[in-house]
N, C-alpha and C positions, 0 to 999 in steps of 0.2 A: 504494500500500500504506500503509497507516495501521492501527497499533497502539497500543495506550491498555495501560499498565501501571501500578506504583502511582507514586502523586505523588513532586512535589521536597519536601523539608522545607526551612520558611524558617526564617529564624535568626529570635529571640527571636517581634517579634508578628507576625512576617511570615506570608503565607499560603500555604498548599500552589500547588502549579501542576500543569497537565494535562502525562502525558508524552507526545510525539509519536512516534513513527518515519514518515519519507518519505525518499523515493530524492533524491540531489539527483545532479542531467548534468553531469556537465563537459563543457564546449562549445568548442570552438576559436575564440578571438577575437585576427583577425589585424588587426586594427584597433590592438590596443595593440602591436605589434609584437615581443612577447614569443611564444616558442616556449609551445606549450601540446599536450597530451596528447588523442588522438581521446575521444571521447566514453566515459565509464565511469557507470556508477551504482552508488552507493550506500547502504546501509539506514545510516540516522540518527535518532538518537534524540537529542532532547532536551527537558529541564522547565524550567516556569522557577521561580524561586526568589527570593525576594523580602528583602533583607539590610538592614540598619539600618548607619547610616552609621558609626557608632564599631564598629561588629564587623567593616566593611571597613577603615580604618583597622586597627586589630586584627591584622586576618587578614596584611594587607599587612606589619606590623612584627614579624612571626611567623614571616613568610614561608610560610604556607600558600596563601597568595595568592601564584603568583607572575607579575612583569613578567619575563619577558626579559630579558637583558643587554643586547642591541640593542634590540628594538623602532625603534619611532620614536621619537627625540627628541623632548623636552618643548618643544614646540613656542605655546602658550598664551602670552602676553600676561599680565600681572598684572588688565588688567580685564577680560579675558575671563574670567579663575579666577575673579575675584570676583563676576560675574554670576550664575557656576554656582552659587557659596556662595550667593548673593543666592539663587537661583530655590529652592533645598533651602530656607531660612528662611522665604521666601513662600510654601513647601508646595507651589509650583507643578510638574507634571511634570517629570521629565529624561528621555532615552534608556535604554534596558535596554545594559547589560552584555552580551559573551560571552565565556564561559571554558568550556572545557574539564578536564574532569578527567584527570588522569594517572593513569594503574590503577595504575603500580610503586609512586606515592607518596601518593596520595588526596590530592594538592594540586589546586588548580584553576589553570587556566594563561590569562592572560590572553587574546584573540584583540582583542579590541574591547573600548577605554575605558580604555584608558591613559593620556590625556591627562586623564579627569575622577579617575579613582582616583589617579593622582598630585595632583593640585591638593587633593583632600579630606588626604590623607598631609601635603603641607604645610602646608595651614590649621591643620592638629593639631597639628602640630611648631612654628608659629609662626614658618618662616622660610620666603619665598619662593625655593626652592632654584636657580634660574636664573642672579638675580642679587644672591645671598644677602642681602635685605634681611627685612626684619622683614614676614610676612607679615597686611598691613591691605587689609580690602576698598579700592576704589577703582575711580574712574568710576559709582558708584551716584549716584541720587535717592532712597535710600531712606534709614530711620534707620538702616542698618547701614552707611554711609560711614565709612570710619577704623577699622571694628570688628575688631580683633584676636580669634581663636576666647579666650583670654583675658578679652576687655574686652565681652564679648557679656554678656548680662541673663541671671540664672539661665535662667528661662523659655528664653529663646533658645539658651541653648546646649543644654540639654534636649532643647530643639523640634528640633534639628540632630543630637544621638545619634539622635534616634527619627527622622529621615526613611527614607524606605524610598528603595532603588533595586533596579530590577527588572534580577534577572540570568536568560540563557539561559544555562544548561548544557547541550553537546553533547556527543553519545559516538559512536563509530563501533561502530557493530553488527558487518555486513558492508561486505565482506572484513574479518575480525577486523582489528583496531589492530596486534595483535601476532605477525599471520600471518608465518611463514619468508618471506625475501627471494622472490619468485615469486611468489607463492600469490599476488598482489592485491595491487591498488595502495592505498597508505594513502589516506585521504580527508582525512588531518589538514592536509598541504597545500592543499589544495583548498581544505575549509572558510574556513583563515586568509586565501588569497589572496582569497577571496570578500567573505569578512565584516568586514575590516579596512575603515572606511571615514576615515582620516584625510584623504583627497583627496589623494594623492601615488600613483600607483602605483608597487609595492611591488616589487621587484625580487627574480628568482629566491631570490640569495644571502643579501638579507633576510629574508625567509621563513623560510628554512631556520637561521638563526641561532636566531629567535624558536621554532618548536614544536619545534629537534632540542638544544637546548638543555643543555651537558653538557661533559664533559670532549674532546670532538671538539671542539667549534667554540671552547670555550678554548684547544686546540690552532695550531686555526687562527687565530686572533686574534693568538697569540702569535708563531707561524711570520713572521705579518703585517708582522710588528714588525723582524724583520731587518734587519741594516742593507744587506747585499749583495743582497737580494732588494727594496730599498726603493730602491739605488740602479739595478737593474737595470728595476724597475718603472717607476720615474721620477715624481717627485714625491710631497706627501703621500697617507697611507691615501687610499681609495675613499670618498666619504662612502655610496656606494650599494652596498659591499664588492665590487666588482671583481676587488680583486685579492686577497682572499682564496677568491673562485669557479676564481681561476686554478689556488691553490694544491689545492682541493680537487677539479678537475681533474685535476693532477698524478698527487696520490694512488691519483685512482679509476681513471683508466684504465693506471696502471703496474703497480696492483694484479689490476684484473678487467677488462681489454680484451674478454676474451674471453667475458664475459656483457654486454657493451654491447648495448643495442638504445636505439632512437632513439622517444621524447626525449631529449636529451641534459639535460634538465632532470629528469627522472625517473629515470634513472641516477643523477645525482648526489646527488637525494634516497636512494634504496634505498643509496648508499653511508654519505652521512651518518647516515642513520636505524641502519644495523649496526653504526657505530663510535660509536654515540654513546656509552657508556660504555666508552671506551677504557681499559685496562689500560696501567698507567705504562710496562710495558717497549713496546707497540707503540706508545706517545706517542714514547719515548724513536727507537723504530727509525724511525717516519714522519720523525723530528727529522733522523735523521742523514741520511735518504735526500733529504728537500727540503733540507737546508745544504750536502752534496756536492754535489749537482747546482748549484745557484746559483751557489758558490765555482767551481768548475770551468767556470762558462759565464762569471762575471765576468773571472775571470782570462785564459780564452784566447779568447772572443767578445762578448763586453763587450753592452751594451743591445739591438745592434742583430739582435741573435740573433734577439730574438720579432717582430720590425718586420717590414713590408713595404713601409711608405710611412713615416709621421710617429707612427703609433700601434702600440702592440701587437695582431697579429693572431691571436683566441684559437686558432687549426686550429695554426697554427703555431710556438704557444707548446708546445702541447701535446705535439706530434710531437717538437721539439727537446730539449725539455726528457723527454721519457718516453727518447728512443733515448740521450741522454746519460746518462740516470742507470743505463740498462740495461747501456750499456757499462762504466761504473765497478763494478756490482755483478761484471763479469767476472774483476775483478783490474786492475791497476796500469797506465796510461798512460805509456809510455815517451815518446813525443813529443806531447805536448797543443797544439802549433803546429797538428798535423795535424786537430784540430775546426775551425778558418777554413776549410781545404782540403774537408771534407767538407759544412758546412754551404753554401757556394758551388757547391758539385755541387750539393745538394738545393736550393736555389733555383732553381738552370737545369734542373731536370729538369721539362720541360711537364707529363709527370703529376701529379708532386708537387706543384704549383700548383694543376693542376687542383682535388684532392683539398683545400686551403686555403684556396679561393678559391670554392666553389660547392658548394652542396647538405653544407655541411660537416659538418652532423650526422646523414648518412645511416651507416647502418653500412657499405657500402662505402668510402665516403669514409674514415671514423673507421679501418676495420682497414688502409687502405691506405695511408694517410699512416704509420703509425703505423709500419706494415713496412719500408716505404722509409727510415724516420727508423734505424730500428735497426739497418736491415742497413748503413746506409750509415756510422754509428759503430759497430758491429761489427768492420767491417774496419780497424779503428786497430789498429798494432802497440800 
C-alpha cells in the first residue's frame, strides 16, 4: 500500500519531500535473543524534510527538538565530531535524520542521530560536553584543524548555518498512535527498535525510556535511585536499565495481572505508554507501594529474596515482590519473621519453580507464579 499526500515543509531553503505510507512487519528475531512480538503490520507515513544546520541547533536549544533523557550516550570521540563538522564545511553528504513527531506536543522526537545532533549543539556552544574542553576540530588535514565554530572564516561559518541535513519524519497512521490500550499495538516501538542504528542493541527498557518519555519513567529513574532497592539490587544502576525494567514490572503486573498477555515486553510497553503522564498523586501512590515493599523485603528477607543462584531471577522477583506488596496492602504484619518461612515454602514448591524457571512469560506461567506468591503471603497472620 503506498499513499502520496501533500509534502514535508523544509525549514528556511530546504526542499519539500514526497510523503510515503507503507506497512512495515515486525518479524521475530531470535537471533538477538530479545523477546519480540509475532508478526503485526502497520500503515506509516512518512516525509522527508530537509533543515539547515543553525535551525537544528535552534530547535535543539528550544527544545522542540527533543533527545530523550536516556537515549544512548554521547558516545563520539572528539575527532570523530570533528570529521562530521569537517564533512558539513566540505559540503560533502551526511546520513538523514529520524524523528518522529509527537501529536500532544508538535515536537519532533529524536529516533536516529543523536550522536551527530549532539556534536553540531556543541560545536555551537563551543565546549566539547564529554570532557568539557573547548570544542576545536581535531584529527583533520584540512584548513579547518584547530577551528573553533568561533575562529571559523565569515564564509565558513555561513557555509555551516546553511548546510542542509536531511531529516525523515515518521507518523503512525494505523492502529492510530493514540488508540485505547487494546485496540492495537503502537508501532512507535517498533519503529525506534528498528531504526536506531548506533550499533549497540538497544534493550527493551531502553526503548521505552526514549519514545514513553514523561513523568512515568522520571518516576522510575527516581524509584531507581533508592537506597534499599539499590542495596537489594546489588551494585551500581543498570547501564542497560535492568533494574529499572524490574521496577516497572513491579508496577505493571501488581496493577493489571489480569490483562497480561504475552509478550511480556509489550505489556510492559501498553503499561508505560498509559502512565506516561502520571498524575502527582498516582506518582506519589506507585512511590509508596514500590518503598513498602523493598523496606519490608530488606528488612525481613534481605537480597537473597529475588536470587536463585548468584543473580536476580526476573519470574521471581516479580512473584515475591507482587504477593508481598499485596499482602501489606491487606493491613498490618504482626510477625514479618514469618516472610523467610513463606518464601522457603515457595522455593520448595516444584510448581512454583517450574513456573520461574521455564517458558516464564507464558500467561500460564505469569498468573500462576503470581497466585502461588500471594496466597502463600496471604496467609501471614
Amino acid at each position: 500500500m503506498v499513499k502520496r499526500n501533500s509534502s514535508g515543509q523544509a525549514e528556511a531553503r530546504g526542499q519539500n519531500g514526497e510523503r510515503r505510507g507503507s506497512k512495515i512487519r515486525v518479524e521475530e528475531n531470535a537471533d538477538l535473543g530479545i523477546e519480540t512480538s509475532s508478526p503485526e503490520e502497520y500503515s506509516i507515513s512518512s516525509y522527508g524534510a530537509d533543515y539547515l544546520v543553525d535551525g537544528l541547533v535552534r530547535r535543539l536549544r528550544d527544545k522542540s527538538i527533543i533527545i530523550p533523557k536516556y537515549q544512548r550516550r554521547y558516545v563520539w570521540k572528539i575527532d570523530r565530531a570533528s570529521r562530521f563538522v569537517e564533512s558539513l564545511l566540505l559540503n560533502l553528504p551526511v546520513p538523514a535524520i529520524f524523528m518522529m513527531r509527537e501529536e500532544e506536543t508538535g515536537k519532533l522526537l529524536v529516533i536516529d542521530g543523536q550522536q551527530r545532533l549532539l556534536t553540531l549543539q556543541y560545536y555551537y556552544e563551543g565546549i566539547f560536553k564529554p570532557d568539557e574542553r573547548a570544542f576545536k576540530l581535531c584529527g583533520l588535514r584540512s584548513r579547518f584543524e584547530g577551528r573553533s565554530r568561533e575562529s571559523l572564516d565569515e564564509r565558513d561559518r555561513i557555509a555551516l548555518d546553511d548546510s542542509i541535513i536531511h531529516a525523515i519524519i515518521v507518523k503512525q497512521e494505523s492502529p492510530p498512535a493514540s488508540a485505547p490500550a487494546g485496540v492495537g499495538p503502537s508501532a512507535v516501538y517498533d519503529i525506534f527498535e528498528r531504526l536506531n542504528t548506533g550499533g549497540v542493541q538497544l534493550f527493551p527498557q531502553e526503548i521505552r525510556s526514549c519514545i514513553f518519555h514523561g513523568k512515568f519513567i522520571d518516576l522510575l529513574d527516581r524509584l531507581n535511585k533508592d537506597a534499599v532497592w539499590r542495596r537489594l539490587f546489588g551494585g551500581k544502576p543498570s547501564s542497560r536499565l535492568r533494574d529499572q525494567e524490574l521496577i516497572l514490572r513491579f508496577l505493571a503486573l501488581y496493577h493489571d495481572a489480569d490483562r497480561y498477555a504475552k509478550p511480556m515486553k509489550e505489556f510492559l510497553n501498553r503499561f508505560a505508554e498509559e502512565h506516561r503522564k502520571l498524575r502527582d498523586d498516582e506518582a506519589a501512590r506507585f512511590a509508596k507501594l514500590f518503598e513498602d515493599m523493598v523496606r519490608t523485603i530488606d528488612s525481613t528477607l534481605g537480597a537473597e529474596a529475588f536470587r536463585t543462584k548468584s543473580t536476580i531471577n526476573a519470574a521471581l522477583f516479580d512473584a515475591v515482590a507482587v504477593g508481598v506488596a499485596k499482602r501489606l496492602a491487606a493491613g498490618p504484619v504482626s510477625d514479618p519473621t514469618d516472610f523467610a518461612v513463606q518464601l522457603q515454602a515457595l522455593k520448595g514448591n516444584a510448581e512454583f519453580v517450574t513456573f520461574i524457571e521455564s517458558g516464564t512469560t507464558s500467561e500460564t506461567s505469569v498468573a500462576k507464579r503470581l497466585a502461588l506468591a500471594i496466597e502463600a503471603f496471604a496467609s501471614m497472620p
